[in-house]
VOGU-3710 file (C-alpha; in Angstrom, 3 decimals, decimal comma):
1> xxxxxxxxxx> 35,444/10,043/-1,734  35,240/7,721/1,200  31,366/7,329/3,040  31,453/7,058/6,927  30,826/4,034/8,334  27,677/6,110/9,966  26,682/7,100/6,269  27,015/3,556/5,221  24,793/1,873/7,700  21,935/4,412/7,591
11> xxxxxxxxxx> 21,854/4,004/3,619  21,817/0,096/4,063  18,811/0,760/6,655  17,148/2,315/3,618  17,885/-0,448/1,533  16,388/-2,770/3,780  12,406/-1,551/2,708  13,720/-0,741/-0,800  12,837/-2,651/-4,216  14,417/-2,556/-7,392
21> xxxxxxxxxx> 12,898/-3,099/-10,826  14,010/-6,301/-12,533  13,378/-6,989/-15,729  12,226/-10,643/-16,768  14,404/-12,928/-18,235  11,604/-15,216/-19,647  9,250/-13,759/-22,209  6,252/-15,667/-20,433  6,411/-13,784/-17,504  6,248/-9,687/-17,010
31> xxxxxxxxxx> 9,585/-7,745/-15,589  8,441/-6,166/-12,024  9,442/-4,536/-8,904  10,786/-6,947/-6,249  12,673/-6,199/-2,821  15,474/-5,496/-2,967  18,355/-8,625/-2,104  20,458/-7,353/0,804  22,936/-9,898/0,031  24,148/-7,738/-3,045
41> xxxxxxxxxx> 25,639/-5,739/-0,118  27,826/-8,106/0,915  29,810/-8,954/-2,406  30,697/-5,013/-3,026  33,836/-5,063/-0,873  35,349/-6,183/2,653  34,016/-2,987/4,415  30,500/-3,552/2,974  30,260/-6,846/3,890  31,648/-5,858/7,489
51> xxxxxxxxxx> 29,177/-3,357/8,169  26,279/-5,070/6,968  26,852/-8,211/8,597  27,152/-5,855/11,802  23,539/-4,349/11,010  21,012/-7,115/12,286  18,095/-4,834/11,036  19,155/-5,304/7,572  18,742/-9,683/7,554  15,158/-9,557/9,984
61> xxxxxxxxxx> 13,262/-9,869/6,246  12,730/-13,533/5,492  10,969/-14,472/2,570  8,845/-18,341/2,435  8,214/-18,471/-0,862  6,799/-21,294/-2,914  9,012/-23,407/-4,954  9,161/-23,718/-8,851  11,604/-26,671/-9,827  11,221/-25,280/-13,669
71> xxxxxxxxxx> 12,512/-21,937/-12,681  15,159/-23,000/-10,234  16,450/-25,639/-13,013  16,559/-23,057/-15,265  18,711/-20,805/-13,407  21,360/-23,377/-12,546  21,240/-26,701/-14,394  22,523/-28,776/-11,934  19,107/-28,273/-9,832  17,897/-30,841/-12,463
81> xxxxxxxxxx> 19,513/-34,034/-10,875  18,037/-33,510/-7,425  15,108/-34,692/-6,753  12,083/-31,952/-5,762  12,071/-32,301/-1,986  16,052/-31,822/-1,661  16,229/-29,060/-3,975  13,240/-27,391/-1,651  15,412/-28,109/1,411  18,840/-26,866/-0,060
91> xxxxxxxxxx> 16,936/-23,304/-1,286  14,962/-22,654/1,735  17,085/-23,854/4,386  20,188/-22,233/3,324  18,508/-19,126/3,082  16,292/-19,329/6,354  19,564/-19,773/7,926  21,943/-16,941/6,591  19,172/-14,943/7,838  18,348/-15,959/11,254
101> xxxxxxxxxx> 22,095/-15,963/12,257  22,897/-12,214/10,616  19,353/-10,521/12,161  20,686/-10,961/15,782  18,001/-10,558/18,259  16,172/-8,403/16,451  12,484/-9,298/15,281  11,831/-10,820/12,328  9,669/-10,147/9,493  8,076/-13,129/7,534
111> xxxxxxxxxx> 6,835/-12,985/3,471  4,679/-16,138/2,763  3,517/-16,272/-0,697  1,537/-18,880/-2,010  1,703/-19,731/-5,652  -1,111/-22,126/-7,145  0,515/-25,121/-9,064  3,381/-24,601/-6,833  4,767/-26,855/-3,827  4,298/-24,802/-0,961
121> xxxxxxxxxx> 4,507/-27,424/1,948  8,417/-26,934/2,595  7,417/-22,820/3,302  4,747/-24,215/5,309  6,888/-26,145/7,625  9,568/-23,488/7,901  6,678/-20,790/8,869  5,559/-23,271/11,695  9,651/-23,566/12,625  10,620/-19,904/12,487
131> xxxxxxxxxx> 7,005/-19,264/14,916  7,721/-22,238/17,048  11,537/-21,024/17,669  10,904/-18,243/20,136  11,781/-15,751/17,760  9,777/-12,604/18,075  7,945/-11,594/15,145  7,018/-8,180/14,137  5,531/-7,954/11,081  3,638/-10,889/8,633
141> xxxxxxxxxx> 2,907/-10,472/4,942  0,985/-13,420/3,827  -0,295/-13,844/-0,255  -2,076/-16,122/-1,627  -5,227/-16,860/-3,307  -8,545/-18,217/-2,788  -7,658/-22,144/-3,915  -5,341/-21,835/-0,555  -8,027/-20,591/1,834  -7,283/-23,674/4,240
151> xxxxxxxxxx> -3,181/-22,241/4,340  -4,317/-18,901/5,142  -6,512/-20,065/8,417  -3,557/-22,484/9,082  -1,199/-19,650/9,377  -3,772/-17,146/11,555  -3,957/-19,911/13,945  0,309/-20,323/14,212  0,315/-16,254/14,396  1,209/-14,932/18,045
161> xxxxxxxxxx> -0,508/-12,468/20,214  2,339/-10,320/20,353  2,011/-9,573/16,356  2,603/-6,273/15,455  2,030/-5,614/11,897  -0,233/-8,070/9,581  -0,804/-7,893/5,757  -2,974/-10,283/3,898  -3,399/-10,566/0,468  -6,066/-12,918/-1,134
171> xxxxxxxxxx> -6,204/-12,576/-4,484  -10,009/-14,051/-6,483  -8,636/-16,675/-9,156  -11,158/-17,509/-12,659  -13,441/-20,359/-11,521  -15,672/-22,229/-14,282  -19,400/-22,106/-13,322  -19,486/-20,742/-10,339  -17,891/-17,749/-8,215  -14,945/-17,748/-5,894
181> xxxxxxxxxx> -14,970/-19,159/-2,246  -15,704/-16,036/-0,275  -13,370/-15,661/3,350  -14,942/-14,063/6,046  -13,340/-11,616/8,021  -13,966/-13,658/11,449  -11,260/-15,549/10,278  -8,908/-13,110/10,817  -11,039/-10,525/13,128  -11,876/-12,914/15,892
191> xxxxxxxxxx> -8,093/-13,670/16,685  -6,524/-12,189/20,292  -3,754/-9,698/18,490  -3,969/-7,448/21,028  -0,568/-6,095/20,466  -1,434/-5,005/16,636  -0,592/-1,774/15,015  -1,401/-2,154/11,832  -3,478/-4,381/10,085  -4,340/-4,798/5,907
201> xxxxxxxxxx> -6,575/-6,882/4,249  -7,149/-7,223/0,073  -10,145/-9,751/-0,831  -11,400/-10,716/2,524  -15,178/-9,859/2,482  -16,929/-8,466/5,977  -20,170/-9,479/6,520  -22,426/-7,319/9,044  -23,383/-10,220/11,070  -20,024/-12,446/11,220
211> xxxxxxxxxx> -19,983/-15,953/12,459  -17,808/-15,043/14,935  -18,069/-11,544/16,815  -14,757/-9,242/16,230  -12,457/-8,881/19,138  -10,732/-5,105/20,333  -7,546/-4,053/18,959  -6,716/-1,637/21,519  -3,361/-0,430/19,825  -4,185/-0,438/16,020
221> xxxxxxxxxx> -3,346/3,067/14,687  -3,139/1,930/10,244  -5,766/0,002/8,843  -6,041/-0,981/5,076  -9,273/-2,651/3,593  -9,745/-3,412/-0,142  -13,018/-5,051/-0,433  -15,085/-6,180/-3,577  -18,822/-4,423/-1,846  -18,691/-1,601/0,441
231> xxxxxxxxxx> -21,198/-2,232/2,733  -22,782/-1,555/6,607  -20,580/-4,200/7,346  -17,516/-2,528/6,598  -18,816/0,213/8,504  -18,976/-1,927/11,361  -15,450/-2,511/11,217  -14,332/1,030/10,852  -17,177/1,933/14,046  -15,183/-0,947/15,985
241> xxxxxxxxxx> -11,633/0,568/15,467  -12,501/4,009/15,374  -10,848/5,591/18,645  -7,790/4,250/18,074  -7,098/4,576/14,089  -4,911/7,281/12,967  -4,315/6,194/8,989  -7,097/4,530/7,133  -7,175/3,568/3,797  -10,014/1,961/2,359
251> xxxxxxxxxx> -10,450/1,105/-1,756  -13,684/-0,623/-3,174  -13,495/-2,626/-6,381  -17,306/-3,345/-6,995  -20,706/-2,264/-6,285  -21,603/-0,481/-3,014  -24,708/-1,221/-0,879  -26,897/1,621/-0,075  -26,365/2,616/3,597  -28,447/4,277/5,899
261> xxxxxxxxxx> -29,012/7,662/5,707  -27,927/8,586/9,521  -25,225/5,771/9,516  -21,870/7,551/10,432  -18,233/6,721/11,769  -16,383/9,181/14,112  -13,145/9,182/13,588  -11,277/11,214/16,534  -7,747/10,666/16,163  -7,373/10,022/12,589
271> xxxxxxxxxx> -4,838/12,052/10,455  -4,420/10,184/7,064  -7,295/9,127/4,944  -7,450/7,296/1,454  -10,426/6,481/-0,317  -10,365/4,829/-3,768  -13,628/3,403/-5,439  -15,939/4,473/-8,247  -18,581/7,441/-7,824  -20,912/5,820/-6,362
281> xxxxxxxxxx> -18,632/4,593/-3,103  -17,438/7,638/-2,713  -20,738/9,559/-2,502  -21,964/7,080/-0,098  -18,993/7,245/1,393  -17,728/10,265/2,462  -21,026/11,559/4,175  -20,334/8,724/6,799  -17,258/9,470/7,809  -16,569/12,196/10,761
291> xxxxxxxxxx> -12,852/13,357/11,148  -11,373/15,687/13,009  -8,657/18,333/10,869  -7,004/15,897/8,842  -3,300/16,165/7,616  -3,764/13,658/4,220  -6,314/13,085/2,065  -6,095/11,245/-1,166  -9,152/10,290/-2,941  -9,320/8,225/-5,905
301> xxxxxxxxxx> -12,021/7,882/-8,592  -12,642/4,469/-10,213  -15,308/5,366/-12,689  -13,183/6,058/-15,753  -12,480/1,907/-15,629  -16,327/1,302/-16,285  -17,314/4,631/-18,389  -13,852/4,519/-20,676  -13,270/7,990/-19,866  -12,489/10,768/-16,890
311> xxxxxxxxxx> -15,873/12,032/-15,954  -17,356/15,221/-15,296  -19,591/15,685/-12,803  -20,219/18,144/-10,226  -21,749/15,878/-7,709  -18,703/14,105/-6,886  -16,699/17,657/-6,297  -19,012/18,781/-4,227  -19,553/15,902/-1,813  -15,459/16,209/-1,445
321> xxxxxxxxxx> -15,878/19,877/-0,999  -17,968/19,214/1,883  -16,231/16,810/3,747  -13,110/18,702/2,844  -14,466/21,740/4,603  -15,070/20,353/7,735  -12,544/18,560/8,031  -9,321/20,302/6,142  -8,219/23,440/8,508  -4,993/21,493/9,378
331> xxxxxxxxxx> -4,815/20,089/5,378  -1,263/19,409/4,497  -0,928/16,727/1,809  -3,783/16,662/-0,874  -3,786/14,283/-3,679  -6,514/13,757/-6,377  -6,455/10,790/-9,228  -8,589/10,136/-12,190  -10,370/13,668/-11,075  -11,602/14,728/-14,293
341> xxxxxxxxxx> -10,166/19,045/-15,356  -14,102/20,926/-14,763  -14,084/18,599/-11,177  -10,376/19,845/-10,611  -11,327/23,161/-11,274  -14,662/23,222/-8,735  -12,370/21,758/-6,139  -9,785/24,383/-6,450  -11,964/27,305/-6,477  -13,972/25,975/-3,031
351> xxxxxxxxxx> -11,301/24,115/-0,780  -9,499/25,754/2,102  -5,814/26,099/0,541  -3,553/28,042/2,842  -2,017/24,674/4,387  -1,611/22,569/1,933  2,329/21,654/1,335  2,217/18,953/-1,430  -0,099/18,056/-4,084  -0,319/15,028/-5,817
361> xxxxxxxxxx> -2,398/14,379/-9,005  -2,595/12,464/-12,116  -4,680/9,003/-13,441  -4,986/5,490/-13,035  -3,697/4,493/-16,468  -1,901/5,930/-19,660  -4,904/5,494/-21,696  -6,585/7,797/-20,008  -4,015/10,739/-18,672  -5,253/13,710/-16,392
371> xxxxxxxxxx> -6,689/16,156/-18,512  -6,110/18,666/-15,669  -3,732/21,380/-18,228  -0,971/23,305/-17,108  -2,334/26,321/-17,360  -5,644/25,422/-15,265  -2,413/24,736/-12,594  -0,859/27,652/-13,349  -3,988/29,669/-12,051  -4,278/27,405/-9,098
381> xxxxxxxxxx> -0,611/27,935/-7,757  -1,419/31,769/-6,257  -4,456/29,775/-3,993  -1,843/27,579/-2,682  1,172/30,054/-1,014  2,768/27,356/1,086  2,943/24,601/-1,906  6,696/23,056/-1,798  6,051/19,967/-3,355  4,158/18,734/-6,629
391> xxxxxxxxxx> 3,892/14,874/-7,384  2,437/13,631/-10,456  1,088/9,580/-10,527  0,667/9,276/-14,152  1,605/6,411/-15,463  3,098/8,872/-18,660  5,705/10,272/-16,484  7,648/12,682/-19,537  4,279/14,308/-20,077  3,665/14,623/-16,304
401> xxxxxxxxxx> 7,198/16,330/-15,630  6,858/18,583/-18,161  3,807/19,551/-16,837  5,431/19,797/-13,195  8,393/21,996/-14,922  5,785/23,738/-16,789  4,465/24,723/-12,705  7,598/25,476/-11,460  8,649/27,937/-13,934  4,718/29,802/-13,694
411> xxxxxxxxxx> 6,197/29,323/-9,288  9,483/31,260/-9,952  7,762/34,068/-11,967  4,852/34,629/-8,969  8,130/34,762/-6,602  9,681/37,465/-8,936  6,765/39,379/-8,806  6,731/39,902/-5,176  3,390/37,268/-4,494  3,933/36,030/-0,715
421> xxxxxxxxxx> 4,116/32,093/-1,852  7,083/29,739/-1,125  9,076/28,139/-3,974  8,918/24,529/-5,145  11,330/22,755/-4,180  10,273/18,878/-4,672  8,969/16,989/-7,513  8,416/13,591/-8,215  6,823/11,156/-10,984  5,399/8,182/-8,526
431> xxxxxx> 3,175/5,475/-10,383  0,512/4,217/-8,032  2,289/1,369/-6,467  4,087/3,596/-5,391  7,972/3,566/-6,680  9,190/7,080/-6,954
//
């Protein structure tokens, strides 16, 4: 059978954002998702190649990565009698360019990943090249860690205005007597991005009094914050953004300050909300935050990682009861991880259920699966009549589908019976970075 042409480009559009899992060929170093090479679409066939070359969407991801001589050698050996600073130009550069001549006009998307031990100064000096071209840029995705600090404010101050999307990842590294360099958020807050939509930052702290007050994003709608210490000045953030922010996600690692008591965040426009942190976040939390009906909420419980085990309490269910309440009459996408069977069961019997159109469930880590039963969601399926969809994000994914199947079957025989609920028609094992 012979695809469109119109088939074709749409699925290559797909595989633009797409990763594929590739296993390691070196027993030092662990197999791992990783985006998926367009490239491979060019080598299937002379119609391939002819419509991908003709899709400048597809070549707007360029990737700056750090260079390993090892790694390259051992791929091809002849890499071994260049010397370091023309193998970094033949990689790179040939690369940089295939790109930038196959994306067309279209705006580009930069990857800058910073390895430690690695040369990183030829990525460098094609980031300042590919900003200093005229190109516009749409989205940035910068890694690194905190020996590189210096790189990362050396890249905010090369960003444009006219950035859309920005993703930075800082990752804490083992230091010897003392703690990690800490990187405020002025560094990245204070910038004039006025044209931003969505902005995520992993290991940048946010101080209540910065050194440098925060500028307005008038357009951002997604905001991401993983932070070490939940805090008033995090708060301050989300108080500064808060008209505007439609999908906010915010995970705590560590401890959490204790706020004020009257301290709250409305949030008037937002739809999607994701909290992640231990008990203790959470419950300081989610009595801050002021929503109107929301259409997501996922809320994730860290405390298994410090007790060894899922936790039963009925604080916790309550609190998200609460908010839930208030804020839930429009509630179509509800997931729940590392929330212990007793708390499943208090949340099932007191939220509002008649909306909700997916649930998705399930636990951090293998070691520790969801001890919510199938039969506890057997009894919960009647309380949910519009349910189509059922994801679990175990980590165990047989026991998980059997446990979906297990649902499905309990579905079909509620049908038969004449009970006014809708049939399931999606599932899905999804681990929680998310490949489905």
């Amino acid at each position: 059978m012979r695809l469109p042409d119109e088939v074709l480009r749409n699925i290559f559009l797909y595989c633009h954002d797409a990763h594929a899992y590739q296993p390691s060929s070196d027993q030092h170093h662990f197999s791992e998702w990783k985006k998926f090479d367009v490239q491979i679409l060019t080598h299937v066939c002379r119609r391939w190649r002819a419509i991908a070359l003709d899709q400048g969407y597809v070549w707007t991801e360029i990737v700056l990565r750090s260079i390993s001589k090892s790694k390259e050698c051992r791929k091809n050996l002849w890499y071994t009698l260049l010397p370091p600073s023309h193998l970094d130009c033949l990689l790179e550069g040939s690369h940089h360019s295939v790109f930038l001549n196959r994306s067309k006009h279209n705006a580009l998307n930069l990857s800058f990943d910073v390895h430690v031990h690695e040369n990183f100064n030829p990525s460098m000096y094609a980031f300042r090249q590919l900003l200093a071209d005229g190109r516009r840029i749409g989205r940035i995705n910068i890694k690194s860690d905190t020996t590189h600090d210096e790189v990362l404010r050396q890249c905010f101050a090369l960003i444009p205005e006219t950035l859309e999307w920005l993703t930075v990842g800082r990752n804490s590294r083992m230091f010897i007597g003392h703690t990690p360099p800490i990187m405020n958020g002025a560094d990245i807050l204070s910038r004039p991005w006025l044209e931003l939509y969505s902005l995520k930052l992993a290991g940048v702290e946010l101080p209540l009094h910065s050194s440098s007050p925060y500028l307005p994003l008038p357009r951002l709608r997604h905001l991401e914050l993983a932070v070490t210490e939940l805090s008033e000045g995090t708060l301050d953030v989300l108080y500064l953004y808060n008209t505007t922010l439609e999908l906010l996600t915010l995970r705590c690692s560590g401890q959490t300050q204790l706020l004020p008591p009257h301290l709250f965040v409305p949030l008037p426009r937002l739809q999607h909300l994701t909290l992640a942190g231990d008990r203790n976040s959470l419950l300081e939390l989610l009595p801050c935050l002021r929503t109107v009906p929301l259409e997501c909420v996922d809320i994730t419980d860290y405390s298994f990682a410090h007790a060894g085990q899922l936790l039963d309490e009925p604080i916790l269910p309550t609190c998200i009861a609460t908010f839930l309440h208030e804020t839930a009459s429009s509630l179509r996408v509800l997931s729940f991880t590392s929330i212990a069977g007793d708390s499943y069961t208090q949340l099932r019997e007191t939220l509002p259920t008649s909306t909700v159109g997916c649930i998705r469930s399930g636990a951090l880590s293998n070691r520790l699966p969801w001890d919510v039963k199938p039969p506890e969601l057997e009894r919960s399926l009647p309380q949910f009549p519009n349910l189509q969809e059922l994801v679990a994000t175990d980590s165990s994914t047989v026991s998980s589908l059997t446990s979906l199947l297990y649902c499905v079957e309990a579905r079909k025989l509620l049908y038969g019976e004449g009970t006014i609920t809708k049939p399931i028609r999606r599932l899905a094992a999804s681990g929680r970075s998310g490949r489905s």
